[in-house]
C-alpha positions in Angstrom: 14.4 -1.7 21.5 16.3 -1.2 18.7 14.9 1.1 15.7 15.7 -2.2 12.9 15.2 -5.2 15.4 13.2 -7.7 13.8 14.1 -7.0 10.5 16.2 -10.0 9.3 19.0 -9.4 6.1 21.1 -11.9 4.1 24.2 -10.5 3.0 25.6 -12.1 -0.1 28.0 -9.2 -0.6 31.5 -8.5 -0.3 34.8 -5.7 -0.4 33.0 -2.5 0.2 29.4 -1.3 -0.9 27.4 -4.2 -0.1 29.0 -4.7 3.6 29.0 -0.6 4.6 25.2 -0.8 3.7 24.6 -3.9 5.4 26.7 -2.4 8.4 25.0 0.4 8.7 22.1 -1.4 9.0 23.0 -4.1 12.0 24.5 -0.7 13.6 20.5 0.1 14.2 19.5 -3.7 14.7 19.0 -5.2 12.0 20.0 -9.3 12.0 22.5 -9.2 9.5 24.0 -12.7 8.4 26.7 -12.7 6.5 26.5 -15.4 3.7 30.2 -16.3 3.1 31.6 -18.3 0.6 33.6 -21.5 2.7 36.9 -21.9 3.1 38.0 -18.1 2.0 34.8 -16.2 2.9 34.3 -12.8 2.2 37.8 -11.4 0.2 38.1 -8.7 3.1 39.1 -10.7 5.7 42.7 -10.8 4.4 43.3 -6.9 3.9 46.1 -6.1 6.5 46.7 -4.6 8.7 45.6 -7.3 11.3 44.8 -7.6 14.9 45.9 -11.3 15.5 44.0 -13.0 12.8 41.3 -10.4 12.2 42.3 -7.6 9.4 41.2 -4.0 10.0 38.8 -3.5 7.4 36.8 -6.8 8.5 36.9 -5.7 11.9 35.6 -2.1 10.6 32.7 -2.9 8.3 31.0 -6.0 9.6 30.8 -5.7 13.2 27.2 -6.6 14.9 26.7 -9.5 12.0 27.0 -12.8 11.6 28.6 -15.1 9.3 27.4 -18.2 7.8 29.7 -20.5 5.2 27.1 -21.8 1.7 28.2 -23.6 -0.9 25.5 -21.7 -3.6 26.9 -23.5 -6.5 25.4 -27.3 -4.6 22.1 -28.4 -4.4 22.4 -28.4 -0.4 23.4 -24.7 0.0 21.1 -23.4 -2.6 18.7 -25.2 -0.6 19.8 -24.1 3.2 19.9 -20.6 1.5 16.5 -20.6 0.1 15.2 -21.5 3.7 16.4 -19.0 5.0 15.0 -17.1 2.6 11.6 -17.8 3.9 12.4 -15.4 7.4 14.1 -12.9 5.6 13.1 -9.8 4.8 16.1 -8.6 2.3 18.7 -10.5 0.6 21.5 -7.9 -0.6 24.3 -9.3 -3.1 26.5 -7.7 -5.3 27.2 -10.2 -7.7 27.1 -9.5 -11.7 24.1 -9.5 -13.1 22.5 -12.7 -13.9 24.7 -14.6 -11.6 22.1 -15.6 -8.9 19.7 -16.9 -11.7 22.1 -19.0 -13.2 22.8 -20.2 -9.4 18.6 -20.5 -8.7 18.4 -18.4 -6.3 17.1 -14.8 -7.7 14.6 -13.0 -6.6 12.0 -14.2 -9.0 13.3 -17.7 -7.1 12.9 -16.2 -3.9 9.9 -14.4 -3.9 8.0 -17.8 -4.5 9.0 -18.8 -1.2 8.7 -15.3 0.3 6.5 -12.7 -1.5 7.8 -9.8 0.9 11.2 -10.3 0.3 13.2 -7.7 -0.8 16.4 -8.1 -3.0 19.1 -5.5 -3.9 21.4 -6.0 -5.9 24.8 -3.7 -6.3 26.5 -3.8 -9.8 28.5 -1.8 -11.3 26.6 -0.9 -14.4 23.6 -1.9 -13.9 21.3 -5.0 -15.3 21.1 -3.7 -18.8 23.5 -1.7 -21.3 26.4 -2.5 -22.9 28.8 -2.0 -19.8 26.4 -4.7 -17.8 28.8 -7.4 -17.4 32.2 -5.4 -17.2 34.3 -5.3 -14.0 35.6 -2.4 -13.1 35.9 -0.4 -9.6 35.2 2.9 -8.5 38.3 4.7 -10.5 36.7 3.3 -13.5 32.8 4.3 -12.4 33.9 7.7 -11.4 36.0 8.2 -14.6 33.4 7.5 -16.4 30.8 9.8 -14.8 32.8 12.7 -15.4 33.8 12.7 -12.1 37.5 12.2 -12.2 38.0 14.9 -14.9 36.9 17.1 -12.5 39.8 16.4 -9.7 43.4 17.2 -9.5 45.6 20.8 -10.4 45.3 22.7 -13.7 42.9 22.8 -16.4 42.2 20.2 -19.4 43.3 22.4 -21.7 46.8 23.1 -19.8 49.4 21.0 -17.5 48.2 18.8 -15.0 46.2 15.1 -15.2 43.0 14.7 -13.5 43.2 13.2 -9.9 42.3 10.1 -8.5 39.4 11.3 -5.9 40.5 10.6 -2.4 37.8 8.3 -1.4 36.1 5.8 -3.1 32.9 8.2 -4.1 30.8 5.4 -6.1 31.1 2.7 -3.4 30.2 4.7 -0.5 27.3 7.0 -2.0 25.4 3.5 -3.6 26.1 1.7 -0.6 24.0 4.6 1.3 21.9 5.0 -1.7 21.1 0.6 -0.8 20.3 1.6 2.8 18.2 4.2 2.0 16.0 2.0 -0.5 16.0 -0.9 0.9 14.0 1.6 4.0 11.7 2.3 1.6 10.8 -1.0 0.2 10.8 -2.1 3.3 8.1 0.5 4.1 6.2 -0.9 0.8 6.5 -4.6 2.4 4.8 -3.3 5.3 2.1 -1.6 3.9 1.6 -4.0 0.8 2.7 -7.2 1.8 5.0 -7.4 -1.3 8.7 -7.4 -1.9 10.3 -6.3 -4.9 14.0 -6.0 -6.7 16.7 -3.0 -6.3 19.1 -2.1 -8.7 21.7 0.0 -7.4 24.3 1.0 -10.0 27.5 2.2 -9.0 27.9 4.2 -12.5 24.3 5.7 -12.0 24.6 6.7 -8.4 28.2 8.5 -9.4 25.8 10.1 -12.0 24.2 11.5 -9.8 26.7 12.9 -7.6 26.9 16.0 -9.3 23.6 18.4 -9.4 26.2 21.3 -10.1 27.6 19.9 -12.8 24.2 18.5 -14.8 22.6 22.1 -13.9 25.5 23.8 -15.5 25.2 21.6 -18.6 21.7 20.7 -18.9 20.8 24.5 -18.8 23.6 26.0 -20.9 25.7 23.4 -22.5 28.9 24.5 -20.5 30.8 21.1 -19.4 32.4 21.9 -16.2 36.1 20.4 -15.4 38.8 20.7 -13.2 39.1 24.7 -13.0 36.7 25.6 -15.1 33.7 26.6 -12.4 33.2 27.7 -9.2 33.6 24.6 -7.5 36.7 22.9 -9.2 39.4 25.8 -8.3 38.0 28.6 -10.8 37.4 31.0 -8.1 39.8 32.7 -5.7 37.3 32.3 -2.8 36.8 28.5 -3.0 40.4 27.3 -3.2 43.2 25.6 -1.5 46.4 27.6 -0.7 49.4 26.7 0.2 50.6 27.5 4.1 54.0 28.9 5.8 55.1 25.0 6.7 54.4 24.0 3.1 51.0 22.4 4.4 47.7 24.0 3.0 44.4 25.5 4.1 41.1 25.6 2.0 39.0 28.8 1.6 35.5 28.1 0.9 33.9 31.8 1.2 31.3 31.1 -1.5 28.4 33.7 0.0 29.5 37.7 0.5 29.5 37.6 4.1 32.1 34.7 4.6 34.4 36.4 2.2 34.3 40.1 3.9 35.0 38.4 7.2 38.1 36.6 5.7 39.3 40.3 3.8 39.0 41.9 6.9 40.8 39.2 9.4 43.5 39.6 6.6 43.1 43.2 6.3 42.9 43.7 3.3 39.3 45.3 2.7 40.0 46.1 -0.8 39.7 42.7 -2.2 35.7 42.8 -0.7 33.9 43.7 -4.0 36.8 42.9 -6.5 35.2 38.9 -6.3 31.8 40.2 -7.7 33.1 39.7 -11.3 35.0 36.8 -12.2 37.8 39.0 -14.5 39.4 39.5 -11.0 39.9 36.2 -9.5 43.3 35.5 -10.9 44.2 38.4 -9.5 42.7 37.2 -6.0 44.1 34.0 -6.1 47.8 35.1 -6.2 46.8 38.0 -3.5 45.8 34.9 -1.0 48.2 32.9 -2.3 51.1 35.6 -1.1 48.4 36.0 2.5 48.7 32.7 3.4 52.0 32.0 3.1 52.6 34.4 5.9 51.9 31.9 8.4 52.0 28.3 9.1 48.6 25.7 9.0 48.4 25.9 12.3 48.7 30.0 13.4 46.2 30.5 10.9 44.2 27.8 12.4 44.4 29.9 15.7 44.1 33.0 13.8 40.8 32.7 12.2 39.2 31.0 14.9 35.9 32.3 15.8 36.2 34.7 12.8 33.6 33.0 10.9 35.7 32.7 7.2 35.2 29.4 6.6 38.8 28.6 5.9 39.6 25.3 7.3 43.2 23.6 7.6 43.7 20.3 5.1 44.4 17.2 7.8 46.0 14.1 7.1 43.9 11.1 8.9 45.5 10.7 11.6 45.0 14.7 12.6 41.2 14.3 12.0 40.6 11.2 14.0 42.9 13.4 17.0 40.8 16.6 15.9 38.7 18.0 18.9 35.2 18.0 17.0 36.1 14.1 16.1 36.1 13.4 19.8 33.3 15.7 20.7 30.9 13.8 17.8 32.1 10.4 18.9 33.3 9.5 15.8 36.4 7.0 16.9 34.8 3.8 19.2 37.6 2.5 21.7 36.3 -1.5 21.5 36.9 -4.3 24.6 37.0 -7.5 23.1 37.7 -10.3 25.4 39.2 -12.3 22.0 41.1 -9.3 20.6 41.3 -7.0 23.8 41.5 -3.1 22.9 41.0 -2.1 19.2 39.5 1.1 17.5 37.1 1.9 14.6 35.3 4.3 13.5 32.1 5.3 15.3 28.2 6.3 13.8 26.9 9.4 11.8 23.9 9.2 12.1 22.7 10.2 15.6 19.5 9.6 16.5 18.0 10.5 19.9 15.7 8.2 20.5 16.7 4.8 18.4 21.0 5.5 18.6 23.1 3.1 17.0 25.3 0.7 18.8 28.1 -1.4 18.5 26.9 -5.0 20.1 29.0 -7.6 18.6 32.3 -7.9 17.2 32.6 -8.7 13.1 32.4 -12.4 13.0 34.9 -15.5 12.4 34.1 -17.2 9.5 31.5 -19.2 9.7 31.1 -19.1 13.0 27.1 -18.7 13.5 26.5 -22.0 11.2 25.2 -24.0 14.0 22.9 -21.0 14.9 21.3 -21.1 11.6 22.2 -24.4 9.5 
């Protein structure tokens, strides 16, 4: 049996957070049906690149659920939508706030019908606050966090702009921050018998992405930025040098020991103590810059191995889905589809021993579970 069977989910969302929670979710059993609008459905279905008329990304992040086609803004679909309602146990959206009430079908709505249901909601901003009803997407959520002026080359104060992070950090961490709450209301549910409303914030969870950060400010007033700390490119032993090839490796010796095994694989045991005071990591820098260069990504990749330095080569994607630790973790599913035939996606992080994930079902056609549930 599957660890989530028997828990039933409506998935109003759509694009990124709201479908990667619900995903993760159906990957461990969970009945997710996917409540699309007709006609165009959920706007992901469209992103190329396609395999015959399915796109990639739909393919990726909504396999093992089903669809279903509602009309929320009629009388009938508000209806069909509230009766399913009464077997669900969690409703996720990711509408603006106030947008379901206005269509009669919020959770003060739904818990009527259903007392144990469970509804989270994914906003940007929140329910409250002047930024409540603002679109926006995760360069703006980010940017605003203080996230943003952390990334990319140089300081604030000399040449170089901030950096667009490389992966959409507010989508992803809320839509696992929604997985992880809606487990725990669902816990309450079971041991209450009530539901109860989750507000998951994009802006709040990208808040929250950096305990270094608030630590640094909160207990000295220092505001770290883009090389200005430890962790943004301030210190020669967490850094990203330039290779040989003109590819790049990143050094990430924070403790002692690391950095003394990387001095001595580069034999140069008298840089060991000079990184106990920060006065001599310019000086550092340029000594690993001038190291590395010495040999391509790939010989120091060979080099180092088993040397315990944590220096690690920078990969493009398609060298980390070949990589050999990719492989052994299972991270890249080869699917069989009898419609599709051979496809591939990306597999589960999460393994469990006893209650593994699985991929059961291919992401759906449009509206094609209707009869099933309508």
């Amino acid at each position: 049996m599957l660890a989530l069977e028997g828990i039933r989910v409506l998935d109003l969302s759509r694009l990124l957070p709201g479908p990667y929670c619900t995903m993760l979710l159906a990957d461990f059993g969970a009945e997710v049906i996917k409540i699309e609008e007709p006609r165009l459905g959920d706007y992901s279905r469209t992103f190329p690149p396609f395999l015959k008329d399915f796109g990639y990304w739909h393919l990726q992040l909504n396999r093992n659920k089903k669809s279903v086609t509602l009309d929320l803004k009629s009388e009938i679909g508000r209806q069909q939508f509230l009766e399913l309602v009464r077997t669900a146990d969690v409703v996720v959206e990711s509408y603006r706030p106030g947008v379901l009430k206005k269509l009669g079908v919020d959770y003060e709505v739904a818990s009527k019908i259903n007392p144990k249901i469970i509804y989270c909601s994914l906003s940007g901003y929140g329910s409250k606050g002047p930024l409540a009803q603002q679109a926006d997407h995760d360069i703006g959520y980010v940017s605003l966090a203080g996230i943003t002026a952390m990334s990319g080359e140089g300081t604030v104060d000399k040449a170089g702009k901030p950096a667009i992070p490389g992966v959409l950090m507010a989508d992803m961490n809320a839509a696992l921050s929604a997985g992880m709450a809606i487990m725990i209301a669902l816990r309450h549910a079971e041991r209450t018998g009530q539901g109860q409303e989750i507000d998951i914030s994009l802006y709040n969870v990208a808040m929250t992405l950096m305990p270094g950060a608030a630590s640094l400010y909160f207990g000295s007033g220092f505001v770290a930025q883009r090389g200005n700390n430890w962790l943004t490119g301030a210190n020669a032993n967490y850094n990203i040098y330039a290779t040989k090839d003109g590819r790049y490796v990143s050094v990430g010796c924070l403790e002692k020991k690391f950095w003394t095994n990387l001095c001595r694989a580069l034999e140069r045991l008298d840089m060991i103590d000079l990184v106990d005071d920060a006065k001599n990591h310019l000086y550092l820098e340029q000594q690993l810059a001038q190291e590395f260069a010495k040999r391509t990504m790939a010989e120091w990749e060979d080099y180092l191995a088993g040397k315990d330095t944590c220096v690690t080569p920078v990969l493009n994607f398609d060298e980390a889905v070949a990589a050999e630790q990719t492989k052994a973790n299972d991270m890249v599913l080869t699917v069989q589809d009898e419609e599709l035939g051979t496809y591939q996606q990306l597999g589960f992080a999460m393994k469990l021993s006893k209650t593994p994930a699985s991929l059961r079902k291919r992401a759906p056609r449009l509206g094609e579970d209707n009869k099933e549930y309508l």
